[in-house]
Biopython code that builds the backbone (N, CA, C, O; Angstrom):
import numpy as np
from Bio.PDB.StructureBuilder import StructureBuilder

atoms = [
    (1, "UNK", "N", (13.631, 2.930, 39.430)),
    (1, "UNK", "CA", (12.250, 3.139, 39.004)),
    (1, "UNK", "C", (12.207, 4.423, 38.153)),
    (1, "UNK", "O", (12.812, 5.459, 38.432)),
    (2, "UNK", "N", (11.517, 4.253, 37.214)),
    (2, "UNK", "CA", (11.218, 5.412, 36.185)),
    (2, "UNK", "C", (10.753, 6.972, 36.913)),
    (2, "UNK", "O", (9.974, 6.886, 37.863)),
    (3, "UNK", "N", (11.005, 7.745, 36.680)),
    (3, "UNK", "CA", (10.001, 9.228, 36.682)),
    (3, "UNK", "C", (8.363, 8.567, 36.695)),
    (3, "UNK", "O", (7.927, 7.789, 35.847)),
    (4, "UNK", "N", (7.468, 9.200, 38.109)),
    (4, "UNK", "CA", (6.230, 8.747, 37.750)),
    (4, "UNK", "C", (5.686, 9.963, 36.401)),
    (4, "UNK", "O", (4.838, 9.501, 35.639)),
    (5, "UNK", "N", (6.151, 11.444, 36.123)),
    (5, "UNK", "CA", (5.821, 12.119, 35.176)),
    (5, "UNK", "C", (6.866, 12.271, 34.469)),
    (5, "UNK", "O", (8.036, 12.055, 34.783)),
    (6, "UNK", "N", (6.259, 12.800, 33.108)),
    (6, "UNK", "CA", (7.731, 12.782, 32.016)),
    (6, "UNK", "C", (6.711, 13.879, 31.186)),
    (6, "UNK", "O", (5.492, 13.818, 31.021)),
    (7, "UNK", "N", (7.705, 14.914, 30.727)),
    (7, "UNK", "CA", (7.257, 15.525, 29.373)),
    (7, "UNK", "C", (7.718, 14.688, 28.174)),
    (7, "UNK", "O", (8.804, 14.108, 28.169)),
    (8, "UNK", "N", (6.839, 14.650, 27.152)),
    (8, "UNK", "CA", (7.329, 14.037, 25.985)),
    (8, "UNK", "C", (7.910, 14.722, 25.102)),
    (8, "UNK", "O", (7.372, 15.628, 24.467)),
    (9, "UNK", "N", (9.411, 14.235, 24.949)),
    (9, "UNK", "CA", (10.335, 14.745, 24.012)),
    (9, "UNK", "C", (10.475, 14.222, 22.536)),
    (9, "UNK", "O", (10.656, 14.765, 21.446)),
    (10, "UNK", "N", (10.316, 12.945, 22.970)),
    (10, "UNK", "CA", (10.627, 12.021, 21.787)),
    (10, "UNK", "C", (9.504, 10.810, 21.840)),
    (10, "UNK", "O", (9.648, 10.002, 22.757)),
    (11, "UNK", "N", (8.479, 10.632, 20.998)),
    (11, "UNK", "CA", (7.039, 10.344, 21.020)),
    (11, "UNK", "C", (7.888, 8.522, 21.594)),
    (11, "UNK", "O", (7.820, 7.979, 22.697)),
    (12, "UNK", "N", (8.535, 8.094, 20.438)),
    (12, "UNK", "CA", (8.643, 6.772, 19.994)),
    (12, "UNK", "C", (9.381, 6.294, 21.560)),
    (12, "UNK", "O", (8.762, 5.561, 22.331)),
    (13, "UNK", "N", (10.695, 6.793, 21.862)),
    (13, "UNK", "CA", (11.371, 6.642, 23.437)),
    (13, "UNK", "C", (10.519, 6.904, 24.224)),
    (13, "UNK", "O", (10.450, 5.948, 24.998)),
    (14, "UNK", "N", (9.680, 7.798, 24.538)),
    (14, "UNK", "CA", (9.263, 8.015, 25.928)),
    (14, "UNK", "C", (7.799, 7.256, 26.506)),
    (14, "UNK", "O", (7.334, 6.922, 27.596)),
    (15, "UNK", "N", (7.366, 7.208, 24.955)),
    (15, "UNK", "CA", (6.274, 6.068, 25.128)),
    (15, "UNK", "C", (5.761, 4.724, 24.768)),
    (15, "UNK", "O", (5.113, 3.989, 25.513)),
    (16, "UNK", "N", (6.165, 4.448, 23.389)),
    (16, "UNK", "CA", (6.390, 3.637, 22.575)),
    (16, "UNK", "C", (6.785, 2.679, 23.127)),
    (16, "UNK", "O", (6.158, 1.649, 23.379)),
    (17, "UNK", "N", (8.424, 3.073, 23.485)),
    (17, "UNK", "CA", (9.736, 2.025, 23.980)),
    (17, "UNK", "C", (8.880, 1.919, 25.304)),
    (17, "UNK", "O", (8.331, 0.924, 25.777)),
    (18, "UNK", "N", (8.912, 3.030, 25.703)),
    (18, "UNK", "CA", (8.898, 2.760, 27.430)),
    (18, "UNK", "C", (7.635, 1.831, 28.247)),
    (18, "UNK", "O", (7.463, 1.291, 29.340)),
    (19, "UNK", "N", (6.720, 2.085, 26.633)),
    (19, "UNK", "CA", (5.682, 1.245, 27.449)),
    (19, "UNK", "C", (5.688, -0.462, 26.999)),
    (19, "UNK", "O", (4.680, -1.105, 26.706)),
    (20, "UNK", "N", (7.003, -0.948, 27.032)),
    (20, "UNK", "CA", (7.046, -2.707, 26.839)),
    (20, "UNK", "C", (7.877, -3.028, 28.382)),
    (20, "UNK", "O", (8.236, -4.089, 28.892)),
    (21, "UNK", "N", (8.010, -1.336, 28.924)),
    (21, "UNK", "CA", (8.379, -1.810, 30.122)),
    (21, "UNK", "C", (7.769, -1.686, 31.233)),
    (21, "UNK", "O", (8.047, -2.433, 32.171)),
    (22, "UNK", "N", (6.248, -0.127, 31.395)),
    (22, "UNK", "CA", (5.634, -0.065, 32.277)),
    (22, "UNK", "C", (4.173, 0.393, 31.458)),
    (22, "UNK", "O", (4.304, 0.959, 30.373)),
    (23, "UNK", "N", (3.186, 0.212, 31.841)),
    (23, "UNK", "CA", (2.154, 1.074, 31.012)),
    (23, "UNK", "C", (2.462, 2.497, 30.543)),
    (23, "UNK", "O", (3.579, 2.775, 30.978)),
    (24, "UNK", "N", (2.002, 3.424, 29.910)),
    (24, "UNK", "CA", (2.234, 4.612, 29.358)),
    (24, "UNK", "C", (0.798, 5.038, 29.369)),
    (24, "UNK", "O", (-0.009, 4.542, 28.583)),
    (25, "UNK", "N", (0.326, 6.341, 30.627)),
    (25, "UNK", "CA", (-1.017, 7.042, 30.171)),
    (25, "UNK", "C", (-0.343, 8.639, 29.510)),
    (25, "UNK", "O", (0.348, 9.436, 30.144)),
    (26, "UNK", "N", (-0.653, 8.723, 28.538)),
    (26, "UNK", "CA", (-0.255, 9.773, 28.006)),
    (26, "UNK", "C", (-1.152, 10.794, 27.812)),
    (26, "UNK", "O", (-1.962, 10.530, 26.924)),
    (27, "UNK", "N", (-1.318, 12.071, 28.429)),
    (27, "UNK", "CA", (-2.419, 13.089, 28.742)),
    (27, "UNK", "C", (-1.935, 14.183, 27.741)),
    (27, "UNK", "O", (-1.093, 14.956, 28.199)),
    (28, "UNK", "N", (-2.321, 14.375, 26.465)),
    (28, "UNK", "CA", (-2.794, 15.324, 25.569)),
    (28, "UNK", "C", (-3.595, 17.012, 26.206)),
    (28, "UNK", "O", (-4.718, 17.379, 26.551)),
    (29, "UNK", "N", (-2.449, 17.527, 26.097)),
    (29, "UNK", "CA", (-3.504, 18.946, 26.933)),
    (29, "UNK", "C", (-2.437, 19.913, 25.802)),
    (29, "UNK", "O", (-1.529, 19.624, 25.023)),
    (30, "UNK", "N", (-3.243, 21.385, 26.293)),
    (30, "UNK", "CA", (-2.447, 22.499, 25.708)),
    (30, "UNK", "C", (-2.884, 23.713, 26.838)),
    (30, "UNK", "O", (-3.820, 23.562, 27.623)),
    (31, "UNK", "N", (-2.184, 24.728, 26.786)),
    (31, "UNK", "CA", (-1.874, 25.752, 27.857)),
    (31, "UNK", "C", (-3.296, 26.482, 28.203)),
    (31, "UNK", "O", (-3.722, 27.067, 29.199)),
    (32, "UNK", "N", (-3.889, 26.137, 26.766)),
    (32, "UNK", "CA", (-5.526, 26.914, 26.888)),
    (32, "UNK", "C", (-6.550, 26.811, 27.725)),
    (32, "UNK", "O", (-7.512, 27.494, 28.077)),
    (33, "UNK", "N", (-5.949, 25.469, 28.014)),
    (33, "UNK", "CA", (-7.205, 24.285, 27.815)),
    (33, "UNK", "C", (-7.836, 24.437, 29.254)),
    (33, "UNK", "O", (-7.271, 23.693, 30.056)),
    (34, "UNK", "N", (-8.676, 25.062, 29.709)),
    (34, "UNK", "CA", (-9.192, 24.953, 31.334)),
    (34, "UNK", "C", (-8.868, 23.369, 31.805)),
    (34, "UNK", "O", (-7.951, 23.014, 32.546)),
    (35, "UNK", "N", (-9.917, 22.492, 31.140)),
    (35, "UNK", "CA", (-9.942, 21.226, 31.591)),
    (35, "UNK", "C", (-8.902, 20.755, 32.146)),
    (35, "UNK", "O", (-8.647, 20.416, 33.302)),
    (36, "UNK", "N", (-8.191, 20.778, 30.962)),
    (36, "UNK", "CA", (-6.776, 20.195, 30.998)),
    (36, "UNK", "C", (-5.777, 20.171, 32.445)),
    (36, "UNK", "O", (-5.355, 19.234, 33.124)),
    (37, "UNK", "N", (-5.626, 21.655, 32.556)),
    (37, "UNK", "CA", (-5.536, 21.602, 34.349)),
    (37, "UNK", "C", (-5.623, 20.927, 35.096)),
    (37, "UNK", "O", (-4.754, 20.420, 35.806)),
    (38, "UNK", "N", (-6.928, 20.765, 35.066)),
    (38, "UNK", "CA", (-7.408, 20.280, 36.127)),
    (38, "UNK", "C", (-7.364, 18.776, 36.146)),
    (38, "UNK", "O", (-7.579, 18.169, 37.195)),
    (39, "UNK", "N", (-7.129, 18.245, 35.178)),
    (39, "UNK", "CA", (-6.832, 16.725, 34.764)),
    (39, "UNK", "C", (-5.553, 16.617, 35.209)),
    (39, "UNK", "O", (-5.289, 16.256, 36.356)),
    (40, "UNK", "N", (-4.802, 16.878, 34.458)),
    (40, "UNK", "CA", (-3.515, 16.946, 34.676)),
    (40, "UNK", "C", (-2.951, 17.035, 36.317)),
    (40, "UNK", "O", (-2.051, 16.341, 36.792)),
    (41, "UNK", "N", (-3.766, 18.113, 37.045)),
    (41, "UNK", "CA", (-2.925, 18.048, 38.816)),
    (41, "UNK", "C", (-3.980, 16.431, 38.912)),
    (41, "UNK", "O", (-3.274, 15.662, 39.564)),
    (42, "UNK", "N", (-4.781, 15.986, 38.683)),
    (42, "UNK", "CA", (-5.289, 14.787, 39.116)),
    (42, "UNK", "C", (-4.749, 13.585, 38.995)),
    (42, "UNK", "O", (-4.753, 12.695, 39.844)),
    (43, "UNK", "N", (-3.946, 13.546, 37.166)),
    (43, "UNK", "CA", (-3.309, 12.268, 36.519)),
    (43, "UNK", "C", (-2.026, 12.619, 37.217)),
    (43, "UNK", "O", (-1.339, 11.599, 37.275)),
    (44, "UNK", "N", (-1.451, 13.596, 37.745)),
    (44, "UNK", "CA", (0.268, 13.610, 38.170)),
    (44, "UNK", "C", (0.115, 13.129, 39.822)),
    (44, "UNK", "O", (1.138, 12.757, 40.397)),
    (45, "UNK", "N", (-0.955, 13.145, 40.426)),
    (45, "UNK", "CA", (-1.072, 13.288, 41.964)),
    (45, "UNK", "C", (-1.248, 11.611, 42.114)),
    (45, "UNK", "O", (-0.702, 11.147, 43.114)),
    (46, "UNK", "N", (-2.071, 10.480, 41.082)),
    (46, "UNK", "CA", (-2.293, 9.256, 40.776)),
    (46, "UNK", "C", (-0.969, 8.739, 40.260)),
    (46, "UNK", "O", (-0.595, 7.614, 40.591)),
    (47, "UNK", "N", (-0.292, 9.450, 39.519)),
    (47, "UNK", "CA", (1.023, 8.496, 38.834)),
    (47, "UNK", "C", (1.943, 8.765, 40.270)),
    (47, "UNK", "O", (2.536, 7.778, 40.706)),
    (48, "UNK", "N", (2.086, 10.118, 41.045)),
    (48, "UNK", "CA", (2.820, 9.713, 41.911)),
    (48, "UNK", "C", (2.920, 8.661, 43.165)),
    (48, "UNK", "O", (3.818, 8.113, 43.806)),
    (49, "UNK", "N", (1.100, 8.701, 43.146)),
    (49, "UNK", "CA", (0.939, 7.410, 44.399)),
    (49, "UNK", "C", (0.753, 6.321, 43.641)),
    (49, "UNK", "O", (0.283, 5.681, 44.583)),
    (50, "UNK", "N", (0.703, 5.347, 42.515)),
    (50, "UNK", "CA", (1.171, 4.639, 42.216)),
    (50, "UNK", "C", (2.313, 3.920, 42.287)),
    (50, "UNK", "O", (2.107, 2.757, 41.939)),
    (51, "UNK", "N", (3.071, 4.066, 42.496)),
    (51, "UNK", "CA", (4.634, 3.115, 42.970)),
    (51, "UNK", "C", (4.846, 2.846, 41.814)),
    (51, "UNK", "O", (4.588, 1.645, 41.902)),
    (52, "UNK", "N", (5.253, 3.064, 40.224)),
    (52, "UNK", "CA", (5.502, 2.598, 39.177)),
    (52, "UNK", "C", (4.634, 2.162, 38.626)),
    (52, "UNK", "O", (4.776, 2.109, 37.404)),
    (53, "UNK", "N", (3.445, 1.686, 39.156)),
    (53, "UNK", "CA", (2.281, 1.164, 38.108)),
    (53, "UNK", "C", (2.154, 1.269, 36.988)),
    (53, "UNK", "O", (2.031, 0.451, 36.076)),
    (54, "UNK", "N", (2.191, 2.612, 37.051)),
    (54, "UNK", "CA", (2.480, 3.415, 35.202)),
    (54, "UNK", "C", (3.581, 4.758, 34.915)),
    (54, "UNK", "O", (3.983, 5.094, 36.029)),
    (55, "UNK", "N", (3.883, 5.182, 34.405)),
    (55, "UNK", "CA", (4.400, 6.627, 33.582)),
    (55, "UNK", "C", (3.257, 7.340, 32.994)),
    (55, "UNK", "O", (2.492, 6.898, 32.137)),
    (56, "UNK", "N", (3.230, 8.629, 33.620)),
    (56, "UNK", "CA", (2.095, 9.768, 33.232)),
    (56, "UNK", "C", (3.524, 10.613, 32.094)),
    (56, "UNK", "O", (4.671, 11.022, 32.275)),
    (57, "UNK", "N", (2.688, 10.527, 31.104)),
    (57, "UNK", "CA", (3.687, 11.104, 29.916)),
    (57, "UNK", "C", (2.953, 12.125, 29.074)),
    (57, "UNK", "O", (2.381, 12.018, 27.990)),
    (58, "UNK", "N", (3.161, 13.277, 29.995)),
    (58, "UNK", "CA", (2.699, 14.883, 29.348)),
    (58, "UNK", "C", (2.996, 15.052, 27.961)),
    (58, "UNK", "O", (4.113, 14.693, 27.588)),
    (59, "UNK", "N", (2.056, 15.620, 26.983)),
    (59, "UNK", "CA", (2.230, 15.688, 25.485)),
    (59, "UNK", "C", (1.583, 17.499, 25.202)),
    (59, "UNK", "O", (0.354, 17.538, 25.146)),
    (60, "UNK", "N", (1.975, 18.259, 25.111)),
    (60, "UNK", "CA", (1.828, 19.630, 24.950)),
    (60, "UNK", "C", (0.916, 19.208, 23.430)),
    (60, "UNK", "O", (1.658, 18.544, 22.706)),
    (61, "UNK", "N", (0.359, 19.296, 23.176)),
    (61, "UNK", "CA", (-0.356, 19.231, 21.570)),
    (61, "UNK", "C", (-0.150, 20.650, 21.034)),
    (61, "UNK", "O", (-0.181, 20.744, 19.807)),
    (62, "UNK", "N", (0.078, 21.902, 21.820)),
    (62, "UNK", "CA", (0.756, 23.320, 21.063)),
    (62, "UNK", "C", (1.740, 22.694, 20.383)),
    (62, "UNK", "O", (1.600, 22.425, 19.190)),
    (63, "UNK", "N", (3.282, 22.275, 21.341)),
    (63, "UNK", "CA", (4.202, 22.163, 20.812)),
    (63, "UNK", "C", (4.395, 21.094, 19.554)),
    (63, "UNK", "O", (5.269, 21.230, 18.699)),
    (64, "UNK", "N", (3.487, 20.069, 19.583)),
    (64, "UNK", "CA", (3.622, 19.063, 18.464)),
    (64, "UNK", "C", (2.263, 18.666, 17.946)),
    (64, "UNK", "O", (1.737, 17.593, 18.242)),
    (65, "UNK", "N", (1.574, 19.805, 16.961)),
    (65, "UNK", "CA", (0.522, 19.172, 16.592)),
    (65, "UNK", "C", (0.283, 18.623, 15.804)),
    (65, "UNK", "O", (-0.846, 18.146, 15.680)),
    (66, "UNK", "N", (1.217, 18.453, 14.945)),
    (66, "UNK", "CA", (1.215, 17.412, 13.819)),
    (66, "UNK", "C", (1.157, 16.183, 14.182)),
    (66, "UNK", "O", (0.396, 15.410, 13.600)),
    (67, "UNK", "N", (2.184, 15.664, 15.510)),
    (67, "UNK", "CA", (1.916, 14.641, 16.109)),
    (67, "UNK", "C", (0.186, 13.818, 16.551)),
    (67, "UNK", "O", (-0.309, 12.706, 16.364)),
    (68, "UNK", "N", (-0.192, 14.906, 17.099)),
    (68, "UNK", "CA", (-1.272, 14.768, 17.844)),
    (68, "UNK", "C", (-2.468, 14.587, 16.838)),
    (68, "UNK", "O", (-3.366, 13.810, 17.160)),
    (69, "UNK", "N", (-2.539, 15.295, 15.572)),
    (69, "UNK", "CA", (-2.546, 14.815, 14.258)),
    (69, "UNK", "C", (-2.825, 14.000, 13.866)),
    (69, "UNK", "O", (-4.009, 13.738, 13.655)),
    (70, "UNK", "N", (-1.590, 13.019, 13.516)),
    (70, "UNK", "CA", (-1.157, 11.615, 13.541)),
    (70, "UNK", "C", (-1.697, 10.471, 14.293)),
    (70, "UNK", "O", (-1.966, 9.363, 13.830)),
    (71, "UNK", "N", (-1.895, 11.103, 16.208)),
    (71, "UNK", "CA", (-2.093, 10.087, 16.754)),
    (71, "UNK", "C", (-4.031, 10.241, 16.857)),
    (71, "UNK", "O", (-4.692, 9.432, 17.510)),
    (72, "UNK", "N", (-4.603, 11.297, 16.163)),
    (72, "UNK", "CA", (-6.164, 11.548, 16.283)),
    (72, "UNK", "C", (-6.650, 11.458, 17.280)),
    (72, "UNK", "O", (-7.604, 10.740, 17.578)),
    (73, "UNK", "N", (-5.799, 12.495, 18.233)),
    (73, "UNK", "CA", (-6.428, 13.550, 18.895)),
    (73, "UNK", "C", (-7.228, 14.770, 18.204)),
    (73, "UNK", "O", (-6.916, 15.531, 17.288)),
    (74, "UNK", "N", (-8.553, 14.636, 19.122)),
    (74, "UNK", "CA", (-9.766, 15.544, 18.256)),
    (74, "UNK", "C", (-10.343, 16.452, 19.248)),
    (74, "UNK", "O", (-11.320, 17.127, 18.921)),
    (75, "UNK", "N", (-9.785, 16.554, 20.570)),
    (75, "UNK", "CA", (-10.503, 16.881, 21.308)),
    (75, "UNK", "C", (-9.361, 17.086, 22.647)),
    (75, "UNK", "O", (-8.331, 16.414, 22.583)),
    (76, "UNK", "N", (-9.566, 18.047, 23.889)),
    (76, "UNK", "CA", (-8.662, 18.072, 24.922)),
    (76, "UNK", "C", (-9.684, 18.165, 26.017)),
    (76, "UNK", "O", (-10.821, 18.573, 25.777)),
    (77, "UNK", "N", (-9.290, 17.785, 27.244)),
    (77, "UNK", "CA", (-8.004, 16.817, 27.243)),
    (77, "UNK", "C", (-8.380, 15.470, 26.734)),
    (77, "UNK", "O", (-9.552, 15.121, 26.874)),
    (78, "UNK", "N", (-7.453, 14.598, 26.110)),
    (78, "UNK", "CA", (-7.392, 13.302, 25.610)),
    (78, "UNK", "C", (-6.527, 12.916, 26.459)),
    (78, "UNK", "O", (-5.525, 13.517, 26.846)),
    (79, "UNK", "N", (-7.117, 11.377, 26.906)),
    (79, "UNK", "CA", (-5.819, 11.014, 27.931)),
    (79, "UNK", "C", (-5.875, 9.159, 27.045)),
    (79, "UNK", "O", (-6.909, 8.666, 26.594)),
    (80, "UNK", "N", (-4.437, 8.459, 27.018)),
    (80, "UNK", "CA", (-4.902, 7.117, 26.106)),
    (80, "UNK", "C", (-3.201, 6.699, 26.644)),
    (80, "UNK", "O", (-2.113, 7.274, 26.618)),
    (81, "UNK", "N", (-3.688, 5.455, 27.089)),
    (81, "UNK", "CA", (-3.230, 4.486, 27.812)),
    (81, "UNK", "C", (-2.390, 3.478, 26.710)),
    (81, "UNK", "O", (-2.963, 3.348, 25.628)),
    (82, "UNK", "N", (-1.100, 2.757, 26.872)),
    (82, "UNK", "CA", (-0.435, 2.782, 25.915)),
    (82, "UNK", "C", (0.559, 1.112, 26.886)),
    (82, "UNK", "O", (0.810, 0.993, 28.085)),
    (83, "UNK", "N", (0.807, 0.322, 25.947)),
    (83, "UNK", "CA", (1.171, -0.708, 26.529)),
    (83, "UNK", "C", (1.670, -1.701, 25.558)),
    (83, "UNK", "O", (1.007, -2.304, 24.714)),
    (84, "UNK", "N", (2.746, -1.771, 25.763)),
    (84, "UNK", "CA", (4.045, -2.383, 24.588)),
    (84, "UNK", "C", (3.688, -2.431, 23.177)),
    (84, "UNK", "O", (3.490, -3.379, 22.417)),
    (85, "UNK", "N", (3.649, -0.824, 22.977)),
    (85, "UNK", "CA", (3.897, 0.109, 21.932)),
    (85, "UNK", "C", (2.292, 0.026, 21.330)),
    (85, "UNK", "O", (1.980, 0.417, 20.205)),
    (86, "UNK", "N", (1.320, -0.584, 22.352)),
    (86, "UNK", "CA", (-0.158, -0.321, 21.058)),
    (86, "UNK", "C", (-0.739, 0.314, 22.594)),
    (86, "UNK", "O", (-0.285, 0.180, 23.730)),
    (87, "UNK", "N", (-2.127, 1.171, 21.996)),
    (87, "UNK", "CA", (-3.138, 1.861, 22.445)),
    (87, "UNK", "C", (-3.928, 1.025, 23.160)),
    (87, "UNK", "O", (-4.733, 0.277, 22.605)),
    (88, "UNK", "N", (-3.744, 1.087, 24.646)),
    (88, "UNK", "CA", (-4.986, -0.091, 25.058)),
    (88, "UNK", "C", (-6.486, 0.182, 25.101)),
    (88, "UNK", "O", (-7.374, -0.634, 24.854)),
    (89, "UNK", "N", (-6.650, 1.688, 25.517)),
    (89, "UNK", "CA", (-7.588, 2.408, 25.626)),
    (89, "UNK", "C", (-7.843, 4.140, 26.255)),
    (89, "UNK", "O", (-7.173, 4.699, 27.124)),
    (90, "UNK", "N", (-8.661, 4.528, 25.725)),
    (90, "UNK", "CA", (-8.377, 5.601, 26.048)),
    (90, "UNK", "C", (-9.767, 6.612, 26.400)),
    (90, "UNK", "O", (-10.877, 6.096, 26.276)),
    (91, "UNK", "N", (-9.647, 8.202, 26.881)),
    (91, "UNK", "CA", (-11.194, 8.560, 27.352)),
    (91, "UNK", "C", (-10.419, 10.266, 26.963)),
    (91, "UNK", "O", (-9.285, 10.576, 26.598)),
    (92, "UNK", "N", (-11.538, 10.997, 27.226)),
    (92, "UNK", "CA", (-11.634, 12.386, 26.363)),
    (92, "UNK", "C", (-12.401, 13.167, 27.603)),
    (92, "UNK", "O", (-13.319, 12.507, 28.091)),
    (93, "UNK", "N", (-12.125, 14.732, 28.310)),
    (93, "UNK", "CA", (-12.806, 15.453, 28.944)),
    (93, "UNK", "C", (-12.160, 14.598, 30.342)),
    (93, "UNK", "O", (-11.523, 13.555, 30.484)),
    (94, "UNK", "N", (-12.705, 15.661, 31.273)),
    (94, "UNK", "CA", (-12.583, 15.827, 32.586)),
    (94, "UNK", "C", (-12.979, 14.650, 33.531)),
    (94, "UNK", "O", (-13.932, 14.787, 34.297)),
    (95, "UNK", "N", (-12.469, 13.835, 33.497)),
    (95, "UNK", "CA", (-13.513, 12.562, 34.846)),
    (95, "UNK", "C", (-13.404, 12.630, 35.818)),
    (95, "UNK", "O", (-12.203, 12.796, 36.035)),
    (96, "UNK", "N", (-14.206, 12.601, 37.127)),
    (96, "UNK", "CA", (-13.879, 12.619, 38.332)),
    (96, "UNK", "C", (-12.661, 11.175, 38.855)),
    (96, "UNK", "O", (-12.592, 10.009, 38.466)),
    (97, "UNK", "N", (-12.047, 11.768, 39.629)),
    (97, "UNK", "CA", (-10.635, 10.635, 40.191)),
    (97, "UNK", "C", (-11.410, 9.115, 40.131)),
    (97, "UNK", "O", (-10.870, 8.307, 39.376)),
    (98, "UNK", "N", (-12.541, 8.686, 40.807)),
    (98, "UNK", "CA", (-12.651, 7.876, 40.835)),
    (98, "UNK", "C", (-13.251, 6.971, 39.585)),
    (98, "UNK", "O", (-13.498, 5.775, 39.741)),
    (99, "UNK", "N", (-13.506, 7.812, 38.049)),
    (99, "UNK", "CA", (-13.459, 7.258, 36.735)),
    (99, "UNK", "C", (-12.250, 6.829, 36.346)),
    (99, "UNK", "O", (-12.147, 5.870, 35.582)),
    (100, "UNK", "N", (-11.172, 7.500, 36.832)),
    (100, "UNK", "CA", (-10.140, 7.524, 36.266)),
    (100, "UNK", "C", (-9.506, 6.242, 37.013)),
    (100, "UNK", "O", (-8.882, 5.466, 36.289)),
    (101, "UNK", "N", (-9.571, 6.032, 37.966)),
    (101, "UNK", "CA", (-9.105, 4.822, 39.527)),
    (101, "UNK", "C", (-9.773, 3.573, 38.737)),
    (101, "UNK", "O", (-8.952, 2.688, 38.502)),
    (102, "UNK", "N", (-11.171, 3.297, 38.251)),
    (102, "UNK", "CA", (-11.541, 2.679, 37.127)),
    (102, "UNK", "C", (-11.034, 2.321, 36.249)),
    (102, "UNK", "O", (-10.824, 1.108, 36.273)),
    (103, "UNK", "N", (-10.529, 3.093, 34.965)),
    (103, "UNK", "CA", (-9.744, 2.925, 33.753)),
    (103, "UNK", "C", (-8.509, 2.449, 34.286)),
    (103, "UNK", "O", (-8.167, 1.321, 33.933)),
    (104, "UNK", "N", (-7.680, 3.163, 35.164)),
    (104, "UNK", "CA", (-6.594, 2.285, 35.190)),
    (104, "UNK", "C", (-6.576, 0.893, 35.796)),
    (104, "UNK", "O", (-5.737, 0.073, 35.421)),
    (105, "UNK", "N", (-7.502, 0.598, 36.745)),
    (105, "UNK", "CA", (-7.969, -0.367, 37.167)),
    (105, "UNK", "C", (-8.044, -2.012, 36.532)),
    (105, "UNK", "O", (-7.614, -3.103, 36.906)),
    (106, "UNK", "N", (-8.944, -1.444, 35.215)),
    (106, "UNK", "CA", (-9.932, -2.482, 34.289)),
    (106, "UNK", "C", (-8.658, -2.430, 33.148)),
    (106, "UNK", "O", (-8.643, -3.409, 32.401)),
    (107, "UNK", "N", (-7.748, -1.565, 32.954)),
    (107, "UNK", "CA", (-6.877, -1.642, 31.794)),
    (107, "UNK", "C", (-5.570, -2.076, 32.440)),
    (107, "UNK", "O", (-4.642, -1.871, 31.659)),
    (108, "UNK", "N", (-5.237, -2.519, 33.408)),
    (108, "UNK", "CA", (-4.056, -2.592, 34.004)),
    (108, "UNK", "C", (-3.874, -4.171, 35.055)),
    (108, "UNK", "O", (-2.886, -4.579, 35.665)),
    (109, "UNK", "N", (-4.893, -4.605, 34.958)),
    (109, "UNK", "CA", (-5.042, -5.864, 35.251)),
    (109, "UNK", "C", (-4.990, -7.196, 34.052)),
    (109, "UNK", "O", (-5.910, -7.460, 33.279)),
    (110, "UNK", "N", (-3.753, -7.878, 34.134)),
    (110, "UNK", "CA", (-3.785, -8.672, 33.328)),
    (110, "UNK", "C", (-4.494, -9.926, 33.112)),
    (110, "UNK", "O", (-4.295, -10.580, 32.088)),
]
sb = StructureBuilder()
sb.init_structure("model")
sb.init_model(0)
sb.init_chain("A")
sb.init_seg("    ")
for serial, (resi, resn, name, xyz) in enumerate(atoms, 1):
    if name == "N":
        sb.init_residue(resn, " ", resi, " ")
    sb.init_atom(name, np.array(xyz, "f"), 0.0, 1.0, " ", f" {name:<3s}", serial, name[0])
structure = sb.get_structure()
């Protein structure tokens, strides 16, 4: 079974590829970011009690913002859900756990 968290090294492998094999929520934060925090201990504490459901795939937007750029991120935290290599959906700012228990919910049911 995969890492339930991953930093992203390599955009195309770690999420791209990886998500034709498990979903990919990929959480957009930077070191500044209050929110972000606090999202982040929430999305890593959910990918770990998940059992593989998905890969939580950390994206520093300091370290690669050209990327983030690219993928139009406008705003932190951005969190966007990713599933054999296209965007299924995605949400912006702080949600309480049980918004988030939702989204993966309604996006993860085939």
């Amino acid at each position: 079974m995969p890492p339930a968290v991953i930093e992203v090294t390599d955009f195309e492998r770690d999420v791209l590829e990886a998500s034709s094999r498990v979903p990919v929520l990929v959480d957009f934060w930077a070191e500044w970011c209050t929110m972000c925090k606090g999202l982040s201990r929430t999305l890593e504490d959910m990918a770990e009690d998940s059992e593989g459901a998905f890969v939580l795939a950390k994206l520093n937007v300091e370290t690669d913002p050209e990327l983030a750029k690219q993928l139009g991120v406008q705003s932190l935290p951005t969190v966007t859900l990713y599933r054999d290599g296209e965007v299924i959906d995605s949400f912006t700012g702080q949600l309480p756990k049980m918004h988030i228990r939702s989204f993966l919910k309604r996006n993860m049911t085939d």
